[in-house]
PDB file as gemmi writes it, atoms N, CA and C in Angstrom:
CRYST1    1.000    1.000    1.000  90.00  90.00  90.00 P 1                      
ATOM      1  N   UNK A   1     142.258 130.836  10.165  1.00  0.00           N  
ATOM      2  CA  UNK A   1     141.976 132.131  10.738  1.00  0.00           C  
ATOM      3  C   UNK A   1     140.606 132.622  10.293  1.00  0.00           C  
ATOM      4  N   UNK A   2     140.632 132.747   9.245  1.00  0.00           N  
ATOM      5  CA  UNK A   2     139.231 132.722   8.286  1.00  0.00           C  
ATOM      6  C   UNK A   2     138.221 132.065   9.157  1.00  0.00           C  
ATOM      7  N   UNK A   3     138.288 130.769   9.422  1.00  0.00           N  
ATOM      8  CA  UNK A   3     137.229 130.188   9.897  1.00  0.00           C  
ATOM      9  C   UNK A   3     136.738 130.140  11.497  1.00  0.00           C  
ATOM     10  N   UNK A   4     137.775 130.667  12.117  1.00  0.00           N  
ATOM     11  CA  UNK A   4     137.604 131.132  13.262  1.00  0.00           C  
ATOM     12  C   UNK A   4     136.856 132.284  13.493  1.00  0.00           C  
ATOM     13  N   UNK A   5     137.045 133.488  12.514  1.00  0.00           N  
ATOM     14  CA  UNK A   5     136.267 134.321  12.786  1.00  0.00           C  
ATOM     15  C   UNK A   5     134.978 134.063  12.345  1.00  0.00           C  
ATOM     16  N   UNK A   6     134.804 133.346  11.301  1.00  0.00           N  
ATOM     17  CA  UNK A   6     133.278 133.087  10.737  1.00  0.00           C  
ATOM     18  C   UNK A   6     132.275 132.363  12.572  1.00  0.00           C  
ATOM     19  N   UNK A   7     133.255 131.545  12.890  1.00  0.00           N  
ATOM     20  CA  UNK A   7     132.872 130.970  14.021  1.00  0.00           C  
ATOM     21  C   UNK A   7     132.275 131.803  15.127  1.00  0.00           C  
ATOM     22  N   UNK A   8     133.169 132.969  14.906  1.00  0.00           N  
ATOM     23  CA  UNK A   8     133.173 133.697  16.621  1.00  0.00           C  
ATOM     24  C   UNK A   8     132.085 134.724  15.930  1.00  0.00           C  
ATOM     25  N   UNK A   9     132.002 135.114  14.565  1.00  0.00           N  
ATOM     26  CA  UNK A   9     130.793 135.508  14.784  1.00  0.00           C  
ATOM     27  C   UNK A   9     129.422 134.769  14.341  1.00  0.00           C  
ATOM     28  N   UNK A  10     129.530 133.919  13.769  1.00  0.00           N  
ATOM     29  CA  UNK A  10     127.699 133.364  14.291  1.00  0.00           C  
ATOM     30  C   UNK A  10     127.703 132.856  15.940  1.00  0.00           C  
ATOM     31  N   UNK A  11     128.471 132.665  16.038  1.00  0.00           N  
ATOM     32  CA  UNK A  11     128.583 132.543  18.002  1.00  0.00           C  
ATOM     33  C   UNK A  11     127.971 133.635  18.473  1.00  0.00           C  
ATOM     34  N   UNK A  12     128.170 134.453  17.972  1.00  0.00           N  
ATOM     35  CA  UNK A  12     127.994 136.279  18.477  1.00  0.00           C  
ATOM     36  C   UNK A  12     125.992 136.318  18.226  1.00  0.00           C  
ATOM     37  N   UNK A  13     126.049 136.313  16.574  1.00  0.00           N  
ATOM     38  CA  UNK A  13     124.774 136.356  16.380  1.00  0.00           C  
ATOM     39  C   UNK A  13     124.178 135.451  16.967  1.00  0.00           C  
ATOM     40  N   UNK A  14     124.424 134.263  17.674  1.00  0.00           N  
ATOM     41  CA  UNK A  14     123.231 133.866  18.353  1.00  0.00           C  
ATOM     42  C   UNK A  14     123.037 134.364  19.333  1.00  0.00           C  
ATOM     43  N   UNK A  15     124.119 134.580  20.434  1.00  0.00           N  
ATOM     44  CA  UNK A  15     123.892 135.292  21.702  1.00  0.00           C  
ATOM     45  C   UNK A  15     122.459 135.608  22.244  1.00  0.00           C  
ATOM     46  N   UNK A  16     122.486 136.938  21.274  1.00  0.00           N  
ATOM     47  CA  UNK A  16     120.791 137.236  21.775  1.00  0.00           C  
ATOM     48  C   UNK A  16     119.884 136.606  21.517  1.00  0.00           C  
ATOM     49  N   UNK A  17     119.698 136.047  20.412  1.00  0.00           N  
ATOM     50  CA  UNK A  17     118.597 134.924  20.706  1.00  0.00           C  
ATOM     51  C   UNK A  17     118.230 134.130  21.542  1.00  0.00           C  
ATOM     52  N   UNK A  18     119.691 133.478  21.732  1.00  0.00           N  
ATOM     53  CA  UNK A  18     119.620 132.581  23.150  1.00  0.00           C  
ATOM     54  C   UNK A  18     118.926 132.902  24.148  1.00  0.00           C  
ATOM     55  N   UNK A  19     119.573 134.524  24.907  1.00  0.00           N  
ATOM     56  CA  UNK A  19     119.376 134.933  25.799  1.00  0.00           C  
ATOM     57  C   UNK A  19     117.981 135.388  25.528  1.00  0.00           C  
ATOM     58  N   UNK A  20     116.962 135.724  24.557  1.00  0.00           N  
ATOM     59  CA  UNK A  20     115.751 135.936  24.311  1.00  0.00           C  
ATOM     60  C   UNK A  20     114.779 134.318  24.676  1.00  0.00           C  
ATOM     61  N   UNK A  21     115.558 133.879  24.105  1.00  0.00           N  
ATOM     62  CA  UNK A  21     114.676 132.081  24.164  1.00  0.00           C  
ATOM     63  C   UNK A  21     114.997 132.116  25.698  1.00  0.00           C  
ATOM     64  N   UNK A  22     116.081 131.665  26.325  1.00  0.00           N  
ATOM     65  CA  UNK A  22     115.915 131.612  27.787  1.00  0.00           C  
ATOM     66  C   UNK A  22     114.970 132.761  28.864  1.00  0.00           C  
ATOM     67  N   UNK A  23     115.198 133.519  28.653  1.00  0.00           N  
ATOM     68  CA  UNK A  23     114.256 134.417  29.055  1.00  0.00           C  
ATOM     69  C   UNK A  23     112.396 134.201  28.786  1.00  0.00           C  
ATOM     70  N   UNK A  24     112.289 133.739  27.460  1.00  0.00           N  
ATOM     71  CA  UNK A  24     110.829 133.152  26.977  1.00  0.00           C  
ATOM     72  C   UNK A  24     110.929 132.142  28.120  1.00  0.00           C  
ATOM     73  N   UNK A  25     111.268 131.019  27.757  1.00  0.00           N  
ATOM     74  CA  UNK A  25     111.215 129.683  28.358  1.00  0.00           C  
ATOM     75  C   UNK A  25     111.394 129.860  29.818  1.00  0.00           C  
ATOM     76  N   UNK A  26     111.729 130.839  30.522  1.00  0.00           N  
ATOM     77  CA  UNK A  26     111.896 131.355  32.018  1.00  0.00           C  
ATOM     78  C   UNK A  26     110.557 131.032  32.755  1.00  0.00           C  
ATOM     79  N   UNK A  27     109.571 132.850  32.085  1.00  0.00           N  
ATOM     80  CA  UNK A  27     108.398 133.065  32.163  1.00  0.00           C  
ATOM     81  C   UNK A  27     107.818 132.714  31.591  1.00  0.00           C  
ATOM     82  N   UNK A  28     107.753 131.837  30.917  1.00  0.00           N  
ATOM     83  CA  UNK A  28     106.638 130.365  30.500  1.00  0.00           C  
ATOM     84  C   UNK A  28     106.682 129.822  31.876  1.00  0.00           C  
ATOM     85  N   UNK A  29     107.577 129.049  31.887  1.00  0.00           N  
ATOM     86  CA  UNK A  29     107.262 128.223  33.319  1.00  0.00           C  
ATOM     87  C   UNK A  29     107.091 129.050  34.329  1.00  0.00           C  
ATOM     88  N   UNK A  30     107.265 130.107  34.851  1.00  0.00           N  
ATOM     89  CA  UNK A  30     106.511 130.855  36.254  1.00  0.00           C  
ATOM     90  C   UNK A  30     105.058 131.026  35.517  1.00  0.00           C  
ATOM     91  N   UNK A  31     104.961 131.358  34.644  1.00  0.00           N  
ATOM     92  CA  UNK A  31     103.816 131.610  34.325  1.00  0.00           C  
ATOM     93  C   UNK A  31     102.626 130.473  34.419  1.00  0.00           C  
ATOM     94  N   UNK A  32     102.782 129.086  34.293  1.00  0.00           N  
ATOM     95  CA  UNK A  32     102.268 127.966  34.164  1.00  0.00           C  
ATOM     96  C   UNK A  32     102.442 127.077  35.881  1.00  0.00           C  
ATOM     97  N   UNK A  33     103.782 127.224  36.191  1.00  0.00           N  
ATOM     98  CA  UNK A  33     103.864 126.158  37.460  1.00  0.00           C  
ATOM     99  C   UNK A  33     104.012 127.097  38.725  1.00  0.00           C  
ATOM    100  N   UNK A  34     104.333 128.252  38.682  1.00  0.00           N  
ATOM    101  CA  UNK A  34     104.588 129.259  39.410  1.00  0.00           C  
ATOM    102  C   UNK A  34     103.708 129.534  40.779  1.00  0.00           C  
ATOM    103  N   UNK A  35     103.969 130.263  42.258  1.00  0.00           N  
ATOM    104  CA  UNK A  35     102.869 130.402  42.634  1.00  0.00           C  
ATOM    105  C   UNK A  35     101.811 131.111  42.225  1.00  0.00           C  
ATOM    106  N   UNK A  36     101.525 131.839  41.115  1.00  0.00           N  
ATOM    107  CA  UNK A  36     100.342 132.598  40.674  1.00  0.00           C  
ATOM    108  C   UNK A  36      99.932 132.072  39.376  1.00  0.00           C  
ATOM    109  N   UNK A  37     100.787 130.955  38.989  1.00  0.00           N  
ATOM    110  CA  UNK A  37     100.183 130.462  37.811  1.00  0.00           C  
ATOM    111  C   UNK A  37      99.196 129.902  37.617  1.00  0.00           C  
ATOM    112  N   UNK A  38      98.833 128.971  36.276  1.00  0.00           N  
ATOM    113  CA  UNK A  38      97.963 127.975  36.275  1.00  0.00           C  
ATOM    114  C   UNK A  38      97.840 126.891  36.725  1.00  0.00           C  
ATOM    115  N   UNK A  39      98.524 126.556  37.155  1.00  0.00           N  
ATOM    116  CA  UNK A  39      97.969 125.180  38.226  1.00  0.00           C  
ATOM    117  C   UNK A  39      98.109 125.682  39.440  1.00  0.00           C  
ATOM    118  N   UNK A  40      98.389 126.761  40.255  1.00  0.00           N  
ATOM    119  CA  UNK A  40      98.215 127.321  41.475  1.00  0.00           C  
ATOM    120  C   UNK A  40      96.439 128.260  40.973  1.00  0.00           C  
ATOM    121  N   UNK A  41      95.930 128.439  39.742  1.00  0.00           N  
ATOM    122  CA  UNK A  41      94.683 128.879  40.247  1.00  0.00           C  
ATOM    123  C   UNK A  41      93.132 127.751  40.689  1.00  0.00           C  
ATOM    124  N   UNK A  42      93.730 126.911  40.704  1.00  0.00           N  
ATOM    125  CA  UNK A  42      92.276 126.215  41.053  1.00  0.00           C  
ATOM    126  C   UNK A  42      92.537 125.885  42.722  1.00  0.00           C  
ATOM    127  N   UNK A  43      93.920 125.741  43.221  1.00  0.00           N  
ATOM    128  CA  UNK A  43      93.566 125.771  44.530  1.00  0.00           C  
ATOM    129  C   UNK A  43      93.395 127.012  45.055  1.00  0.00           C  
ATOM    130  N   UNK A  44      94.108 128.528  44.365  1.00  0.00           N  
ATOM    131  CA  UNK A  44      93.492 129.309  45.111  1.00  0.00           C  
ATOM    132  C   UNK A  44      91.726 129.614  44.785  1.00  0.00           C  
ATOM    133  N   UNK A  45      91.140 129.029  43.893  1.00  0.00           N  
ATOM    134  CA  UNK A  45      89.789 129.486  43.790  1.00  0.00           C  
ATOM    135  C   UNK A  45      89.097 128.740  45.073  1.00  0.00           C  
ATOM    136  N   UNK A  46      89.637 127.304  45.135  1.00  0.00           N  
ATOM    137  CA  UNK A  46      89.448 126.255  46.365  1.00  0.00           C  
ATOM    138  C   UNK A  46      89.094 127.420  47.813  1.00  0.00           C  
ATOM    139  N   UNK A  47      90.522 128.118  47.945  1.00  0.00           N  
ATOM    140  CA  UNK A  47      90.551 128.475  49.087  1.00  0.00           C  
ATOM    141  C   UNK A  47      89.687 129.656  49.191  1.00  0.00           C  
ATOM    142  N   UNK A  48      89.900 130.538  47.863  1.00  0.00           N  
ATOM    143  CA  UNK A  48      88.419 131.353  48.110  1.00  0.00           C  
ATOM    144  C   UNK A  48      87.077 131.098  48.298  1.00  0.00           C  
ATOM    145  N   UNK A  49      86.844 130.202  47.842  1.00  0.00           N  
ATOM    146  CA  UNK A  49      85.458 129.572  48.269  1.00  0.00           C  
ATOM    147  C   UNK A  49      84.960 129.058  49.967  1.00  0.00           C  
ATOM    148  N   UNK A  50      86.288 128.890  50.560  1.00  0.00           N  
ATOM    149  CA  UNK A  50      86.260 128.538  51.939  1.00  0.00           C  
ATOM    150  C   UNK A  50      86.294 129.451  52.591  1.00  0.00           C  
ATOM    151  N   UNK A  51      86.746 130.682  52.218  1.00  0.00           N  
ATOM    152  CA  UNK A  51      86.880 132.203  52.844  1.00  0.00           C  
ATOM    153  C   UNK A  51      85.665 132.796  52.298  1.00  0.00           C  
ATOM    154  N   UNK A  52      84.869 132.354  51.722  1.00  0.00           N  
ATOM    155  CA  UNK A  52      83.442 133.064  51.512  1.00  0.00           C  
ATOM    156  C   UNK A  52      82.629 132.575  52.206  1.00  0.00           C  
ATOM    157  N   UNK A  53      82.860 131.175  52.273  1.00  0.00           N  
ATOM    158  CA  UNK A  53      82.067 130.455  53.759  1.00  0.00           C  
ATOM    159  C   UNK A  53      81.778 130.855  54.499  1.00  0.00           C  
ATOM    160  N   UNK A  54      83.443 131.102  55.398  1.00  0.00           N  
ATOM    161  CA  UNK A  54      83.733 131.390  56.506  1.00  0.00           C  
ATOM    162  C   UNK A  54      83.049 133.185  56.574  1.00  0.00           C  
ATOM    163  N   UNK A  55      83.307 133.739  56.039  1.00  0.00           N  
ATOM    164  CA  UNK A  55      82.985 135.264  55.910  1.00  0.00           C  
ATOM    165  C   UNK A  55      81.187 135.512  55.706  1.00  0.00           C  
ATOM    166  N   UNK A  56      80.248 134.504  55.216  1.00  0.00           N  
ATOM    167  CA  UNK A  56      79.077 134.619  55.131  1.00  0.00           C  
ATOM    168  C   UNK A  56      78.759 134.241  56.924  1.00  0.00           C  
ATOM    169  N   UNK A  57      79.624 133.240  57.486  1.00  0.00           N  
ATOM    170  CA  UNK A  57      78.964 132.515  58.867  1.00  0.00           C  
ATOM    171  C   UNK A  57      79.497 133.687  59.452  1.00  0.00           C  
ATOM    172  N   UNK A  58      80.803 134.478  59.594  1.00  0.00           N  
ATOM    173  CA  UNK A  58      80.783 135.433  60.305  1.00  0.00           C  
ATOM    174  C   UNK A  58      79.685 137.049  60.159  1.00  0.00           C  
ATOM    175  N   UNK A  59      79.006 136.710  59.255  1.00  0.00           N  
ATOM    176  CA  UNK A  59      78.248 137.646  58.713  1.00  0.00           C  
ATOM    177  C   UNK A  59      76.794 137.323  59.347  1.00  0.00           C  
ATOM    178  N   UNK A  60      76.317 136.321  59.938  1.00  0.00           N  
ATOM    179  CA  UNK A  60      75.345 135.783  59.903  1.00  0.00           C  
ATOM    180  C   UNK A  60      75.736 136.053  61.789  1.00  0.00           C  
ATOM    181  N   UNK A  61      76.612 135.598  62.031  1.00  0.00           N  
ATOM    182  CA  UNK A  61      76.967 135.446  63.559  1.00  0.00           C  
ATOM    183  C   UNK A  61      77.028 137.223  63.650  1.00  0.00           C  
ATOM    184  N   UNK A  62      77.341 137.945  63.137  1.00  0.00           N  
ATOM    185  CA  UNK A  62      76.996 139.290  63.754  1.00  0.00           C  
ATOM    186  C   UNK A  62      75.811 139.981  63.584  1.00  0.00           C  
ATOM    187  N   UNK A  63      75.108 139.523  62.549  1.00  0.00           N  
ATOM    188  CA  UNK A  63      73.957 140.022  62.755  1.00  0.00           C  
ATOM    189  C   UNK A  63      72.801 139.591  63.702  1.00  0.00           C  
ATOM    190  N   UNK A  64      72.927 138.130  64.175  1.00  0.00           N  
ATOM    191  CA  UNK A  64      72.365 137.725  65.879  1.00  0.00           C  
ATOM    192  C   UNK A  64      73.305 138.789  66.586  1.00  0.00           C  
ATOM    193  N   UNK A  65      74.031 138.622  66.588  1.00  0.00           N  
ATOM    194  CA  UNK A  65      75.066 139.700  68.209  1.00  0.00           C  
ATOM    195  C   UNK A  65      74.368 141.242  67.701  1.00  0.00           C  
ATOM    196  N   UNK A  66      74.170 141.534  66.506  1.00  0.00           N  
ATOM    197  CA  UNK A  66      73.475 143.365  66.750  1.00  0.00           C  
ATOM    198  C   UNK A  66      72.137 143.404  67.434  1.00  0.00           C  
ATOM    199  N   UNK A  67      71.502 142.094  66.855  1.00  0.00           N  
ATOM    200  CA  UNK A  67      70.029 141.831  67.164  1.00  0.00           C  
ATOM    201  C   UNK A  67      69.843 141.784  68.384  1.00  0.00           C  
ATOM    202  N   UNK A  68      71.116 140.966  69.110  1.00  0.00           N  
ATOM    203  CA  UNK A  68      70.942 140.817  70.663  1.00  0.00           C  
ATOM    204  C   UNK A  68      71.229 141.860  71.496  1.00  0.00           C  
ATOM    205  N   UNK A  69      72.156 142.527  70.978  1.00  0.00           N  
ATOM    206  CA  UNK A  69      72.641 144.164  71.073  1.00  0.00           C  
ATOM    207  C   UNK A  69      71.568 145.072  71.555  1.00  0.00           C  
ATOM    208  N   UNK A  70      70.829 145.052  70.319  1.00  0.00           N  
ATOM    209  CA  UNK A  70      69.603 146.421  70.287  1.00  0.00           C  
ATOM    210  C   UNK A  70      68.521 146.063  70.951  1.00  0.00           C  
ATOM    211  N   UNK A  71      68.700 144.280  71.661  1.00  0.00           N  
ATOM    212  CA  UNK A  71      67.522 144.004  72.748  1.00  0.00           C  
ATOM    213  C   UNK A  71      67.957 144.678  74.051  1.00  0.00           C  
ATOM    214  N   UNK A  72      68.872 144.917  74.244  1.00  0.00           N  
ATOM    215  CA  UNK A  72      69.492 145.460  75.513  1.00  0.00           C  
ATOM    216  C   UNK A  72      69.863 146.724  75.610  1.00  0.00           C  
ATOM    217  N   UNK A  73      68.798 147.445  74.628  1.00  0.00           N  
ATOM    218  CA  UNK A  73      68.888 148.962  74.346  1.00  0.00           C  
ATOM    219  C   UNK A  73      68.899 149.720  75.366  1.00  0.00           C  
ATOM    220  N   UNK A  74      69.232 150.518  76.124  1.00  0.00           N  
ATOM    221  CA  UNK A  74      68.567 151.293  77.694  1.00  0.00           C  
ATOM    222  C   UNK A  74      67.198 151.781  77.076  1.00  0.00           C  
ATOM    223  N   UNK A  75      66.865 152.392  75.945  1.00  0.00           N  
ATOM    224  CA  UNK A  75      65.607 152.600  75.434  1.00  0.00           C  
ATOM    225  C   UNK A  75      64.668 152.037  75.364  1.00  0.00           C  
ATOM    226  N   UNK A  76      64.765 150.550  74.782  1.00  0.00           N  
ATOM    227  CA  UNK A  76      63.743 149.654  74.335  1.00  0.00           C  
ATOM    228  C   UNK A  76      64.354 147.877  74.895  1.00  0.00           C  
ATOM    229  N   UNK A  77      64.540 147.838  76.361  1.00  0.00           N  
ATOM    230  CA  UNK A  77      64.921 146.974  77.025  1.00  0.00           C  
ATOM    231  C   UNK A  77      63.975 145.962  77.423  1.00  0.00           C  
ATOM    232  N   UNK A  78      64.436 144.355  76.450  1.00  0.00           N  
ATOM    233  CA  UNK A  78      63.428 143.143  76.867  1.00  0.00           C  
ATOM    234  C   UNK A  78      64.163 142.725  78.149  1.00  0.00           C  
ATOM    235  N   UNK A  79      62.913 142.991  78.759  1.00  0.00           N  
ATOM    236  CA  UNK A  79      63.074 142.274  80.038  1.00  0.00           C  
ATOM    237  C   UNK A  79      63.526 141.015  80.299  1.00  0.00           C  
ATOM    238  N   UNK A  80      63.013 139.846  79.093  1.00  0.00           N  
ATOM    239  CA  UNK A  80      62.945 138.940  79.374  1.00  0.00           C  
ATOM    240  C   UNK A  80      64.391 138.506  79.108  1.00  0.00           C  
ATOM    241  N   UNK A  81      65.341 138.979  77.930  1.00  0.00           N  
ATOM    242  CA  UNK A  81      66.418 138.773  77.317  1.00  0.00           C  
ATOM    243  C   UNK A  81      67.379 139.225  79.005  1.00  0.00           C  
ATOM    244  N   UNK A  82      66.957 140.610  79.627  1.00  0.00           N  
ATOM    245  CA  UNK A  82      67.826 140.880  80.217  1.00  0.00           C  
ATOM    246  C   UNK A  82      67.776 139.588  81.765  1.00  0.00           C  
ATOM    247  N   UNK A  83      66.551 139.116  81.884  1.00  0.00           N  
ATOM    248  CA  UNK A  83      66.508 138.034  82.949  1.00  0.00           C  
ATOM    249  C   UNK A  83      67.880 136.676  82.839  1.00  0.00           C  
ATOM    250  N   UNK A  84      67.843 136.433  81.341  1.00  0.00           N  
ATOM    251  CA  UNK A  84      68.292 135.344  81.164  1.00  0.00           C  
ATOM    252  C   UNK A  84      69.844 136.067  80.886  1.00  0.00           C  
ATOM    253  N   UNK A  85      70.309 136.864  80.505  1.00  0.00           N  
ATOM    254  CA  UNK A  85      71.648 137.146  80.742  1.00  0.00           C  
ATOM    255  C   UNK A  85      71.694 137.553  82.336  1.00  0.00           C  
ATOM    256  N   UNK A  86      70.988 138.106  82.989  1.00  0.00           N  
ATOM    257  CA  UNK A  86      71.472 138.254  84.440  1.00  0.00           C  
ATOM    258  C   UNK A  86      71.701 136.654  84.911  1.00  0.00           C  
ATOM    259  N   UNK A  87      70.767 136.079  85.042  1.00  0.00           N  
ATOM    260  CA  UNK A  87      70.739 134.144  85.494  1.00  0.00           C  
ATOM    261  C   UNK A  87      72.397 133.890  84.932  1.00  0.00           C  
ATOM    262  N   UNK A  88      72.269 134.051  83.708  1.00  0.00           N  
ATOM    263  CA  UNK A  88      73.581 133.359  83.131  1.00  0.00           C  
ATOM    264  C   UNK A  88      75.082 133.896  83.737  1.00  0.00           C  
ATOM    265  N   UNK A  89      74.954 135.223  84.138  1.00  0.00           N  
ATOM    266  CA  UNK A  89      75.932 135.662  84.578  1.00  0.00           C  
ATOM    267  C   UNK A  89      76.084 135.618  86.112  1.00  0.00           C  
ATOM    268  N   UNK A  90      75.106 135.715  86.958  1.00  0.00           N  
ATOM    269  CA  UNK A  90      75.020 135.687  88.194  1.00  0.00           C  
ATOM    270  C   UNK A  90      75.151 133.900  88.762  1.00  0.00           C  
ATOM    271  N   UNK A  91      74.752 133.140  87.866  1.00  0.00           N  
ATOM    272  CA  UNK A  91      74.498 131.799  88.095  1.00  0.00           C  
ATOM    273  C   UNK A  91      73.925 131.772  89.122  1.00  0.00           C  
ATOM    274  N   UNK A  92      72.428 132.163  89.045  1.00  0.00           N  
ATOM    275  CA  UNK A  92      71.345 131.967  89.996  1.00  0.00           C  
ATOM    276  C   UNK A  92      70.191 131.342  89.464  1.00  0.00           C  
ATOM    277  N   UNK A  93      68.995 131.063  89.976  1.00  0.00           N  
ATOM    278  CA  UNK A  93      67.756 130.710  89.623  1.00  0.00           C  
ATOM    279  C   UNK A  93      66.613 130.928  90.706  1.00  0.00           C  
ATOM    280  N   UNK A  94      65.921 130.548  90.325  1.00  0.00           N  
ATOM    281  CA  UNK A  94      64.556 130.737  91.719  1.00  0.00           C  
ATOM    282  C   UNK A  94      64.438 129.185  92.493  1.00  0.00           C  
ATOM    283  N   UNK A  95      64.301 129.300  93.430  1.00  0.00           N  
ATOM    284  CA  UNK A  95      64.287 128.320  94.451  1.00  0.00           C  
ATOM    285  C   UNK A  95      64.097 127.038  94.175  1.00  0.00           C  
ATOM    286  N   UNK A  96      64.735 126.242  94.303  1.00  0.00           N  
ATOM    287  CA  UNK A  96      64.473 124.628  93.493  1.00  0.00           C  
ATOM    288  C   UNK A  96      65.216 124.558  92.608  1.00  0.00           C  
ATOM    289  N   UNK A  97      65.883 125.474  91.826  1.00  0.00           N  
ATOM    290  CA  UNK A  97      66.647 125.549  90.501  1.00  0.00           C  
ATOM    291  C   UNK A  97      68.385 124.983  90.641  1.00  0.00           C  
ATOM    292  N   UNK A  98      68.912 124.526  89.991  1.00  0.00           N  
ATOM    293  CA  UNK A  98      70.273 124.062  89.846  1.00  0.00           C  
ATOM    294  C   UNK A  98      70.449 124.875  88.524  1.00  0.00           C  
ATOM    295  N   UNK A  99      71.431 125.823  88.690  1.00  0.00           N  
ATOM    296  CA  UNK A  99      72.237 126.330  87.924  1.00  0.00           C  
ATOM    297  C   UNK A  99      73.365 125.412  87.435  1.00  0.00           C  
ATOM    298  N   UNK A 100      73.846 125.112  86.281  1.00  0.00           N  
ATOM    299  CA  UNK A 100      75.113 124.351  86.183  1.00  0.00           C  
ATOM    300  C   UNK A 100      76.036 125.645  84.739  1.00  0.00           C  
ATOM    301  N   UNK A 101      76.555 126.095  85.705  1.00  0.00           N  
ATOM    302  CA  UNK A 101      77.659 127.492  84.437  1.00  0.00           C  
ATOM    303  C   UNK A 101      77.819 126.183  82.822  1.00  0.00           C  
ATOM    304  N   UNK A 102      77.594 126.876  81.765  1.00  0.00           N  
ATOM    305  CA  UNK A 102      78.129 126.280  80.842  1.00  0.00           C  
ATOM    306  C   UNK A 102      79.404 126.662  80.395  1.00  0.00           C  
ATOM    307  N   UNK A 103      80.190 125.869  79.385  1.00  0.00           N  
ATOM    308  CA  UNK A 103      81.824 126.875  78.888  1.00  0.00           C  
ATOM    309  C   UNK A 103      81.450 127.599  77.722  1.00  0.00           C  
ATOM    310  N   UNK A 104      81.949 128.416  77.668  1.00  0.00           N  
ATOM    311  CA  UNK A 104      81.855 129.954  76.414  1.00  0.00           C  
ATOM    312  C   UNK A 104      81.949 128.816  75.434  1.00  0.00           C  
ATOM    313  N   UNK A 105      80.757 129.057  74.025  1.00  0.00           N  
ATOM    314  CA  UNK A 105      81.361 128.238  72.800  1.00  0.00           C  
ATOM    315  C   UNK A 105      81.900 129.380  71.958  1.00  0.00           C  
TER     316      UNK A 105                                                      
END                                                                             
C-alpha cells in the first residue's frame, strides 16, 4: 500500500514536467520545420527576391505607359506619337503600304 502511493505520487510529480517538455519539444519543431520556420526561410527569401523582380519590371513598364500618357496630352500633343497610334488602330497606311495588325503582347 505504502508503495503504491509513493508510486502514484512521483507519477503525479512528473505530470507537469512532462506536459512542459512536450509542449517545449512541440514548438521547437514548428519553430524549426514549420511553415514560418527555419528551413521555410530561405525559400521564402527565394520568392521575395522574384517578387522584387517582378515589381521593379512592373515599375519600369509604367513609367513608359505615363511617358506615353503625357505624349497624348490634349495640351502638349506629339503629333507624331498620335500618327502611329491612329495607323495602329485604324490599320491604315499611305498608298503602297501593307498594314499587317500585330497581336497585343
Amino acid at each position: 500500500m505504502r508503495m503504491r502511493r509513493q508510486i502514484t505520487q512521483s507519477v503525479g510529480l512528473l505530470i507537469v514536467p512532462a506536459i512542459c517538455c512536450a509542449v517545449t519539444v512541440y514548438f521547437g519543431y514548428a519553430g524549426f520545420v514549420g511553415p514560418r520556420g527555419l528551413l521555410a526561410w530561405s525559400e521564402t527569401e527565394a520568392q521575395l527576391a522574384v517578387s522584387q523582380r517582378e515589381l521593379n519590371d512592373i515599375r519600369v513598364e509604367r513609367i513608359a505607359l505615363e511617358r506615353r500618357i503625357g505624349l497624348l496630352d490634349d495640351q502638349a500633343l506629339d503629333r507624331d506619337l498620335l500618327e502611329v497610334v491612329a495607323r495602329y488602330m485604324l490599320a491604315q497606311g499611305r498608298p503602297g503600304e501593307v498594314a499587317i495588325p500585330r497581336e497585343k503582347q
